[in-house]
N, C-alpha and C positions, 0 to 999 in steps of 0.2 A: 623669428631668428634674432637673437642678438651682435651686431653687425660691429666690428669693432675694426678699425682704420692705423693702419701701426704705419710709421714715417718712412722704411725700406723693409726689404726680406728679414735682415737681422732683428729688426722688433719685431719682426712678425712672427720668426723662428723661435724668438725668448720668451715670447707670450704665449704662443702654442705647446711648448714645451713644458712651462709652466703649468699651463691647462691638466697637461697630461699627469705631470709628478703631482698634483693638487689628487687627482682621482683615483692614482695609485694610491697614492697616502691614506684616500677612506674607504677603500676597497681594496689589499694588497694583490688578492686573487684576481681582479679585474678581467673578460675578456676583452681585449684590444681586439680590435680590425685593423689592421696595418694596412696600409697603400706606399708603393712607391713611386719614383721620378723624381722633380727635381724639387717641390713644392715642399716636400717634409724631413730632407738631409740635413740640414741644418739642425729643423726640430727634434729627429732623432741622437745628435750629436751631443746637443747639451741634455737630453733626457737621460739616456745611457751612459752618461758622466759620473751617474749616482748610480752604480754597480748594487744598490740596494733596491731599485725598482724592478729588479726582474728576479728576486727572491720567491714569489709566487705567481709571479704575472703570466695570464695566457696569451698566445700571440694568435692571432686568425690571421692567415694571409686573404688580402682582398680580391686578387683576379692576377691571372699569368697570362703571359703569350701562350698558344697551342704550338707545337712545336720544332720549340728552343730546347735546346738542353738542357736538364737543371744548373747546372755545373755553366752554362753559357752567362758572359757577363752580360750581355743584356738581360737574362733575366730575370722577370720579379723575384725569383727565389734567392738570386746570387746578391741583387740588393738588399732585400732581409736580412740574409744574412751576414754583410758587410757592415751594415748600418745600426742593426738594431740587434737581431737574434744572436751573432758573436759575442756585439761590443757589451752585451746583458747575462752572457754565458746560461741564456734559456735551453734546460735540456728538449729532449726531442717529445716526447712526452706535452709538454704544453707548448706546442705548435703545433698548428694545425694548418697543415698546407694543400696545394692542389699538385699534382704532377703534370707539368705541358709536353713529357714526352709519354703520358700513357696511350695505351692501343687502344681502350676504350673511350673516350674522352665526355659521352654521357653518364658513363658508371661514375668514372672518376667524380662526377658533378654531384651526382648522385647519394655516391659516399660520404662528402661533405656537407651534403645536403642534411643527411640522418644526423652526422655527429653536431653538423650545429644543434640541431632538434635534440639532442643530449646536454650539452653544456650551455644553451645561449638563456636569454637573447644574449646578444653582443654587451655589451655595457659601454663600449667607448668605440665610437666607428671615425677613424681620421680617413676624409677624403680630402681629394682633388676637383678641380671641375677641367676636364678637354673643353678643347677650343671650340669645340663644337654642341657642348653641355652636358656630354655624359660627366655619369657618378660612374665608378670601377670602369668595365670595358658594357656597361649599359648603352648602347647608342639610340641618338635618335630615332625612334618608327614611332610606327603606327600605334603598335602595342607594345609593352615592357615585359618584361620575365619577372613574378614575381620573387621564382627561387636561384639555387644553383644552375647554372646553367652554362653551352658551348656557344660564344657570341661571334656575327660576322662582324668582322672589325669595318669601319669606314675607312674611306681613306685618307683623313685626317689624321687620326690612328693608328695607320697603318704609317704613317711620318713622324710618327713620334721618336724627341729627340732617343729614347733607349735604343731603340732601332736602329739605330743610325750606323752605315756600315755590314746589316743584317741583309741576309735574304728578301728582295723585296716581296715574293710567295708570301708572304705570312698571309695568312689571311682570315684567320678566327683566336679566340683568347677563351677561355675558360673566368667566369667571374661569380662574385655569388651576386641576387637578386635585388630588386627593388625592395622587396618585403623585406625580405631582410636586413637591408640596410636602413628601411624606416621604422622595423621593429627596434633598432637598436636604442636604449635607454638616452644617448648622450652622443650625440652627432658632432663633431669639430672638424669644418671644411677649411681649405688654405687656398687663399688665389694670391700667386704676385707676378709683376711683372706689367711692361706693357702692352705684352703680347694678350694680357687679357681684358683687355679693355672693352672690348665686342660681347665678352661672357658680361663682366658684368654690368651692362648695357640694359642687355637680357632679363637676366636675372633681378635687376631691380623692376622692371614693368611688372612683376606680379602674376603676371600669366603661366597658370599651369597646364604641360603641354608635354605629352612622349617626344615628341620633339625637339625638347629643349630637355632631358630629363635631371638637371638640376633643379629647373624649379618644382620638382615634388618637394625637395627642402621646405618649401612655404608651407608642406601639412605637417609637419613635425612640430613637437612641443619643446624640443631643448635641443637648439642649433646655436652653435658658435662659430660666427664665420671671419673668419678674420684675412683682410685683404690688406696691403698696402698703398702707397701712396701713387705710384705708378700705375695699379690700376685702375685706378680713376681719373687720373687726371685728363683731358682731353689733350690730342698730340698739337704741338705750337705749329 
């Protein structure tokens, strides 16, 4: 992983952003992995500024609450589309999303399961890491899912700030896989804040562990991780 330390959120936002209009640029058709919350609004803000990045660009949504309404602003969906898939005027056509209020909720997984096996791998996967070290809504066990799949949320997760205000019921999310997200060509994870200071604690011990399932990052050949200065620092 190449580990790079930006002074607050905002350099960390500029330089992620950066990352992404650089890969646009050599690849216009690009499939993105999109993640939401609070880690990648900013980065999405100045990307989408340049109304020329989403001239071809595919959007993959990474994981939803199960459900939410599309249409509910807590949802992943609603953030996509506030943030990125609007502010880019990406038609529907290359997005590729999950549904958190379908009746089947394995099919749906399912679905996306086959169409990435059409268009992938991913080419650019932007994650986050939970305070507890999932990648998308992958949580800690025993074992990981390598593909699409219907996740029990933890309860950490289940406190996430989107949620906030939400039915506390929620109680599973729809995400795609481990493999998946390790097949992806070009991985770019965002940590800030001091709230995460225990992630990457973690994550720099080396230890790879379903339990911690950020550190599968350490088998990947082309991670960009970019954290700020808050979380590392140790609290006074």
């Amino acid at each position: 992983m190449r580990f790079t330390v930006c002074d607050d959120y905002e350099a960390t936002s500029r330089h992620a952003a950066a990352l992404m209009t650089e890969a646009v640029r050599r690849k216009p058709a690009l499939l993105f992995c999109a993640a939401s919350g609070g880690s990648p609004t900013r980065a999405y803000e100045l990307f989408a500024a340049d109304k020329q990045m989403g001239a071809q660009l595919r959007v993959l949504k990474l994981d939803e609450w199960a459900g939410l309404a599309m249409d509910d602003a807590a949802s992943c969906e609603a953030y996509l589309q506030r943030h990125l898939i609007g502010p880019l005027n990406l038609p529907p056509d290359r997005y590729y999303s999950l549904n958190s209020a379908a009746e089947d909720l394995p099919a749906e997984c399912a679905a996306l399961q086959q169409r990435l096996a059409e268009i992938g791998p991913i080419d650019l996967c932007l994650l986050g890491v939970g305070l507890n070290g999932h990648l998308a809504l992958n949580e800690p066990a025993d074992v990981l899912q390598p593909g699409c799949h219907v996740a029990k949320l933890a309860e950490s997760s289940k406190n996430h700030p989107m949620l906030a205000g939400r039915d506390a019921s929620l109680s599973h999310g729809l995400t795609i896989g481990m493999a998946d997200i390790l097949q992806s060509k070009h991985i770019l994870a965002l940590v800030s804040g001091a709230r995460k200071r225990d992630v990457m604690k973690q994550l720099l011990r080396h230890e790879i562990t379903p339990l911690f399932p950020a550190s599968f990052l350490w088998l990947h050949g082309n991670v960009d991780f970019l954290c700020d200065q808050a979380g590392l620092e140790a609290p006074q």
